[in-house]
N, C-alpha and C positions, 0 to 999 in steps of 0.2 A: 788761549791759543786755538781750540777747538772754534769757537765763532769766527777767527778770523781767517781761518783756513776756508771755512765754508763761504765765505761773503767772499776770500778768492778768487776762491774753485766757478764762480760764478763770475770774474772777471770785475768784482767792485776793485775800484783802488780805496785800498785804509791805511788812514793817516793817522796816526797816532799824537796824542798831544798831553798835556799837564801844566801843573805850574811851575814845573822844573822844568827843565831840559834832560835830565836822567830820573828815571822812577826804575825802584827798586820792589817788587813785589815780597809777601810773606815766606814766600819758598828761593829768596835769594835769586830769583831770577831780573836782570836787569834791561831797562829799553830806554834806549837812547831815541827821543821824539824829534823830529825835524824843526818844529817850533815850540811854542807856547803856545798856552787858551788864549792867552789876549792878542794876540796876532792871527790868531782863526776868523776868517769870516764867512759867515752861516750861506752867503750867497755861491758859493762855491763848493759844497756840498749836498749829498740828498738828505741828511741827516746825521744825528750823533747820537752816542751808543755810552752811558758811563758803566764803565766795569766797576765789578763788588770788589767786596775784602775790606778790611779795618783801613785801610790804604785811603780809601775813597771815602771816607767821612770827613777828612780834612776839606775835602771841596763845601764842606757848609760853609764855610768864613772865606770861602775866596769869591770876590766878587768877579774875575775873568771866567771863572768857569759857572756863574751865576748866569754874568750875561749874555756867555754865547748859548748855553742853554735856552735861556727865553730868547732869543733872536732868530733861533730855531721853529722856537714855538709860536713865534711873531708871525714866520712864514710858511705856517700847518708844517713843518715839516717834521717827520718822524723823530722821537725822543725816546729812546731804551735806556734803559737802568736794570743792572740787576743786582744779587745779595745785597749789600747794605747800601748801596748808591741810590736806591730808590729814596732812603731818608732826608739825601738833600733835597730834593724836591717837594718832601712836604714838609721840609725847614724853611724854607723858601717861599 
């Protein structure tokens, strides 16, 4: 919540995404995402950002949020990860 108030407060729009359309975090907090990763496309963003938590290890096996990842990285564009979400990238 804290990042994304900050990238607000700065006038970014974030878009929230997964391989659901609902994600449920470890502290029962839930977010309803406007799309899917496989309906993202990287040209319509400055970048993406995966959050941690045990949550975001499932993205190793999913290939939609494998490729909007590199598509990212196809077009230099910025790639953040942090607590465990960094793993899928060097599963990948």
């Amino acid at each position: 919540i804290v990042p994304r108030a900050f990238f607000e407060s700065k006038d970014f729009r974030i878009v929230t995404t997964s391989t659901k359309i609902k994600s449920v975090g470890r502290f029962g907090f839930e977010v309803t995402h406007l799309t899917t990763a496989d309906k993202i496309v990287a040209d319509e963003y400055l970048g993406i950002y995966l959050v941690g938590g045990n949550g975001s290890l499932e993205f190793k096996d999913s290939e939609a949020i494998k490729n909007l990842v590199f598509s990212f990285l196809e077009q230099n564009k910025p790639v953040g990860a942090i607590c465990a979400a960094p793993r899928n990238l060097l599963a990948w």
